[in-house]
VOTOR-199857 format. One record per residue: x, y, z of N, C-alpha, C, CB in turn; residue in three letters. Coordinates in steps of 0.05 Angstrom, whole numbers, padded with zeros to 5 digits, always signed. Glycine has a CB too. Layout:
N
XYZXYZXYZXYZALA/...
//
This chain:
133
+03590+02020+00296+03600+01996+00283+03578+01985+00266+03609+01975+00304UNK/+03582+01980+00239+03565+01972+00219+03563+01943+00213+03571+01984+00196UNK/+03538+01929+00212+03543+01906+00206+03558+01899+00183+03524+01895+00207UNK/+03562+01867+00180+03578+01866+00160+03559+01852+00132+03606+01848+00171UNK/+03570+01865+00106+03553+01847+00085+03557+01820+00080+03555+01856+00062UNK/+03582+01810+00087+03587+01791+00074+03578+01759+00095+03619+01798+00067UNK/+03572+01734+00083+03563+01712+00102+03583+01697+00115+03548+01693+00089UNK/+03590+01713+00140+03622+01709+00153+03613+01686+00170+03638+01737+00174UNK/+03626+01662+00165+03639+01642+00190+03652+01649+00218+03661+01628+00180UNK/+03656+01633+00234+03666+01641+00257+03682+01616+00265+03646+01650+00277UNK/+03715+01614+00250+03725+01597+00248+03752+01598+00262+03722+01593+00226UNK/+03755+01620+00278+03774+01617+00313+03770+01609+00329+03780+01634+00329UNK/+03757+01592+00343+03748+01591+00370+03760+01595+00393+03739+01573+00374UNK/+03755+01601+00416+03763+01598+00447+03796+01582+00440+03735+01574+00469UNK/+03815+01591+00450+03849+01591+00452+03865+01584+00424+03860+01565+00475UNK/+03847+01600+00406+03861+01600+00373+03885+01615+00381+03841+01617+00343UNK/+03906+01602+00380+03939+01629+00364+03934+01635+00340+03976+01614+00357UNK/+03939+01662+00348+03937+01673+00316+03954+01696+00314+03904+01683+00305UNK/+03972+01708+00290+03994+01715+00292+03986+01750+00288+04014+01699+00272UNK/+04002+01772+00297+03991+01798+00300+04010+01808+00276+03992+01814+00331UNK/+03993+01826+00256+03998+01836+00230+04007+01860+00230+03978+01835+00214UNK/+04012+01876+00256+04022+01900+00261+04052+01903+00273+04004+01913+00277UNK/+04061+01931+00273+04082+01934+00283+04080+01940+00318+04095+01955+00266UNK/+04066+01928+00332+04058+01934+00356+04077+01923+00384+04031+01923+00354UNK/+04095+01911+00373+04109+01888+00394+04101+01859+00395+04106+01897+00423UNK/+04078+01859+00391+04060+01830+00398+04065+01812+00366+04017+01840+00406UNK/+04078+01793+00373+04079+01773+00346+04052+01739+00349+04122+01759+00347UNK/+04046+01736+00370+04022+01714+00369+04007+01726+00388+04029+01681+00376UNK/+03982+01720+00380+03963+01729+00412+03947+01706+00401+03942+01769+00419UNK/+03933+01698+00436+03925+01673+00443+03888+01683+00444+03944+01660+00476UNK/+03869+01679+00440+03845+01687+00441+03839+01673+00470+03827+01678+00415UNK/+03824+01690+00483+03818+01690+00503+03788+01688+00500+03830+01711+00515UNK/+03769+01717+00494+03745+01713+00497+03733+01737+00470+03738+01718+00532UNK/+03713+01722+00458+03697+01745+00440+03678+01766+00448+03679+01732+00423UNK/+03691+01788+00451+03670+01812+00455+03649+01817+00445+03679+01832+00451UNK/+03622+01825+00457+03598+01833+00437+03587+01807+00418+03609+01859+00414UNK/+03592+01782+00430+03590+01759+00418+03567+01748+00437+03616+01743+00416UNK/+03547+01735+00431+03531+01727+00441+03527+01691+00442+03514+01743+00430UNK/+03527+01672+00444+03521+01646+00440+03508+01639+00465+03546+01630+00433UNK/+03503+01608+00463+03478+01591+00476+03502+01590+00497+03460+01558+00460UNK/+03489+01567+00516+03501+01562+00543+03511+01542+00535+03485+01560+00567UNK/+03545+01527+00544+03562+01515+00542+03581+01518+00516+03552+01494+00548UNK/+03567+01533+00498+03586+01534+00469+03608+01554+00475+03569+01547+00440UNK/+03634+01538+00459+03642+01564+00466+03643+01588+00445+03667+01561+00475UNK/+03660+01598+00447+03655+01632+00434+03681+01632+00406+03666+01666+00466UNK/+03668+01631+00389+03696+01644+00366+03683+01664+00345+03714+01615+00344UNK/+03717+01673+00336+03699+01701+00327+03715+01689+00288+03714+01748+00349UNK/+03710+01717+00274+03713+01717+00252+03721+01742+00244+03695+01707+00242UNK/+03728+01753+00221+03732+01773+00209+03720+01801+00228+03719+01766+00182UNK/+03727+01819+00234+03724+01855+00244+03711+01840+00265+03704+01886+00224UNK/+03711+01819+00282+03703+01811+00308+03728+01828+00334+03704+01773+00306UNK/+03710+01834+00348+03740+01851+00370+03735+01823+00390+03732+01897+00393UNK/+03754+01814+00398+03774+01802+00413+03794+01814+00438+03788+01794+00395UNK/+03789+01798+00459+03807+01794+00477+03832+01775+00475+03794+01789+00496UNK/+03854+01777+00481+03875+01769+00477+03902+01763+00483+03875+01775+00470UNK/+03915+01744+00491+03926+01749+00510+03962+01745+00484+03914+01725+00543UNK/+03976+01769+00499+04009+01762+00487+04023+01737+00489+04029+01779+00499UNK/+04020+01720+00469+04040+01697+00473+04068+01697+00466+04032+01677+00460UNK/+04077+01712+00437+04103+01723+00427+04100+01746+00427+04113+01716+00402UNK/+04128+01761+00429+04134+01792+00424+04164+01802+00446+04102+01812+00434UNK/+04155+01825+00440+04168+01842+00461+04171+01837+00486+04157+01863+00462UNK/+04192+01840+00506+04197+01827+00531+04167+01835+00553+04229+01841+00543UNK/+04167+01870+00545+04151+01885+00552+04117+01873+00547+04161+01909+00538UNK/+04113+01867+00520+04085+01855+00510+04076+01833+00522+04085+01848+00483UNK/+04098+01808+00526+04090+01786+00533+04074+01776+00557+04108+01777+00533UNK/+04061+01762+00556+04032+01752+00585+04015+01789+00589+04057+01738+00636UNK/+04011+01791+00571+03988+01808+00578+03964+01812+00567+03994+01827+00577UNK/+03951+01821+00566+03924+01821+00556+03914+01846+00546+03908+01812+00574UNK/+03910+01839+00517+03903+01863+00496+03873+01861+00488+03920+01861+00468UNK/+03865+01873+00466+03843+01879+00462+03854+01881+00431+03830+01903+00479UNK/+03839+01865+00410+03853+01863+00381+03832+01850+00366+03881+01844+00380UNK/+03824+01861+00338+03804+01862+00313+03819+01841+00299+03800+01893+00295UNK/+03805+01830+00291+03814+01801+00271+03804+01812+00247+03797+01767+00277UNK/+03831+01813+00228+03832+01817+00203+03830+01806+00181+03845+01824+00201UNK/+03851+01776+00185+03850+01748+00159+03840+01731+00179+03885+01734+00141UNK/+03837+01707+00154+03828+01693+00171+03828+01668+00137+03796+01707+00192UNK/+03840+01637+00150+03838+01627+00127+03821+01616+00125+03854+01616+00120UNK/+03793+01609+00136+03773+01604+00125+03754+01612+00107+03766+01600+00136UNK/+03748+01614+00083+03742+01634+00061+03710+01641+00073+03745+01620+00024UNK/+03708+01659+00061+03676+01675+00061+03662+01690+00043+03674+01693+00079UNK/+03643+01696+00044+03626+01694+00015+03616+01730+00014+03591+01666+00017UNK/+03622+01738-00003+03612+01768-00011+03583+01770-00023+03630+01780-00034UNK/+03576+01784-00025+03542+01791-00035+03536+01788-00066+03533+01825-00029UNK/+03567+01785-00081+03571+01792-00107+03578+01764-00116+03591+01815-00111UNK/+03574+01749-00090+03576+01717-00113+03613+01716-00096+03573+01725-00169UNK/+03635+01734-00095+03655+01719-00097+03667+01708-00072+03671+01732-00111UNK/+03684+01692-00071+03701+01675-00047+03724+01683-00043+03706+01647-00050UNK/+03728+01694-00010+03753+01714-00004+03759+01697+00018+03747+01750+00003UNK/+03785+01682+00006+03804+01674+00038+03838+01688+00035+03809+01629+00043UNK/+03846+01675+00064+03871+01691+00059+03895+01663+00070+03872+01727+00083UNK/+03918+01673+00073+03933+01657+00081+03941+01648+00104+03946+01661+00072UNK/+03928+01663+00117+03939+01664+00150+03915+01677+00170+03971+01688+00152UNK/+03910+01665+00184+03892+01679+00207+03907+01707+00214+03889+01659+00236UNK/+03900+01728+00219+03906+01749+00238+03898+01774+00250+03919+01755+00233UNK/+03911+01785+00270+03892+01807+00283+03916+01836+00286+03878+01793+00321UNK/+03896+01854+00293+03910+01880+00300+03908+01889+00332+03896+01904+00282UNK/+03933+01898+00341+03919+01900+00373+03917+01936+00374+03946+01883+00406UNK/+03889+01926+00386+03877+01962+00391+03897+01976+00421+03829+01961+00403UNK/+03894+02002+00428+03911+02008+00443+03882+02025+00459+03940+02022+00429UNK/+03854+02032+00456+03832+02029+00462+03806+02012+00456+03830+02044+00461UNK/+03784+02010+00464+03770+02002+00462+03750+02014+00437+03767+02000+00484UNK/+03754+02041+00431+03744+02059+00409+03752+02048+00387+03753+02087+00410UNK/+03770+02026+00391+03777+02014+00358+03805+02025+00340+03748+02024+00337UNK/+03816+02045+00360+03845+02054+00349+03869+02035+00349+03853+02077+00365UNK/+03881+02035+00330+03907+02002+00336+03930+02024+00343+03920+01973+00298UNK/+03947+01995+00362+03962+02007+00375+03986+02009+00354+03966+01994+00400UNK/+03995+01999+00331+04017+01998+00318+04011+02025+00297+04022+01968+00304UNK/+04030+02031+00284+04022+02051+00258+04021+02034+00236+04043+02077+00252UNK/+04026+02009+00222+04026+02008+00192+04023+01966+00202+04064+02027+00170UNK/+04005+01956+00184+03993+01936+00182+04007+01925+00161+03965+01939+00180UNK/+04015+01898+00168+04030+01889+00144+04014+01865+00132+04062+01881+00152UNK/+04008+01861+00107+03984+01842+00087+03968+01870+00079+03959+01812+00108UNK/+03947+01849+00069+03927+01868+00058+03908+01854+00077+03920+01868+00022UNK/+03876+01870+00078+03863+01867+00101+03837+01867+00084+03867+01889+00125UNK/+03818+01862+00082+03801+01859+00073+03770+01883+00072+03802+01836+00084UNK/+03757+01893+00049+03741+01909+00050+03719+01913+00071+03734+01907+00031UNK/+03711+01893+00083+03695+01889+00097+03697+01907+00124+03695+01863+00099UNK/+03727+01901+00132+03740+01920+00156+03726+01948+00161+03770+01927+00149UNK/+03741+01960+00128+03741+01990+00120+03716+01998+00129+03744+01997+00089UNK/+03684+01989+00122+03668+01999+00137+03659+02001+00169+03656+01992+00127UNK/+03667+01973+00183+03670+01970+00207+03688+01985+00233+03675+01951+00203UNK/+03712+01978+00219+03731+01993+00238+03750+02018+00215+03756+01963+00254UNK/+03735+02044+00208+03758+02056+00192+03783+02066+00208+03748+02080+00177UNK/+03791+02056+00232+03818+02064+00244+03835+02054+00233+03822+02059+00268UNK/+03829+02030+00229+03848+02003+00216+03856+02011+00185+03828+01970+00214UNK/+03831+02021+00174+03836+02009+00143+03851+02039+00140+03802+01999+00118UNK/+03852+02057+00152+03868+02082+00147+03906+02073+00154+03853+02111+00173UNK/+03913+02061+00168+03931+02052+00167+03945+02026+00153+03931+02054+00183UNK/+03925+02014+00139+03934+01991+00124+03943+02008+00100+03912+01967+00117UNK/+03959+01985+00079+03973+01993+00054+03952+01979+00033+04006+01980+00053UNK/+03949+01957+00035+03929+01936+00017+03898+01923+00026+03947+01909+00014UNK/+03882+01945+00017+03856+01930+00014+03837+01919-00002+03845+01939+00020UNK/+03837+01880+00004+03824+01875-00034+03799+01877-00024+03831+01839-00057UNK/
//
């Protein structure tokens, strides 16, 4: 996993809904806890852009619902800054739910466009997306 270039915020925090961009069953997942996230004592934890996430099913499938996934945050509408000077937000917070921990998603086809930053981080993802600006 590569760091990322760009000067990313961390503007989900601890029980953000945020809606799932795949065809996976799962339509909201509830953030639970940031993986591989480090902070001080009493803060809590939020993540941002190719952050992996725990997650719990709030909408979906009868099957999906109250469980707990493991899912990469893709959009996110708080904008963030590229190396090249420009400002990239999106319209909607969202995530992909992995079906391991290796970073494979559980759906086949991602619906939006997802952002470049991903593509180096997680290429499982950006091989199944349609739109990357």
């Amino acid at each position: 996993m590569q760091a990322l270039k760009a000067k990313m915020g961390r503007p989900l925090p601890h029980c953000a809904v945020i809606s799932a961009c795949d065809n996976s069953g799962a339509r909201l997942l509830k953030v639970i806890t940031v993986k591989r996230h480090k902070t001080v004592r009493g803060r809590y934890e939020a993540g941002g852009i190719g952050d992996f996430i725990s997650a719990s099913v709030v909408d979906g499938k009868p099957e999906m619902r109250k469980t707990v996934v493991h899912a990469i945050i893709v959009r996110q509408k708080k904008e963030f800054r590229r190396p090249n000077g420009w400002r990239v937000k999106f319209e909607d917070n969202a995530a992909v739910v992995l079906k391991d921990d290796a970073g494979n998603p559980k759906g086949t086809l991602i619906k939006g466009a997802i952002p470049e930053e991903i593509k180096d981080r997680w290429p499982a993802i950006s091989k199944i997306a349609k739109i990357i600006v």
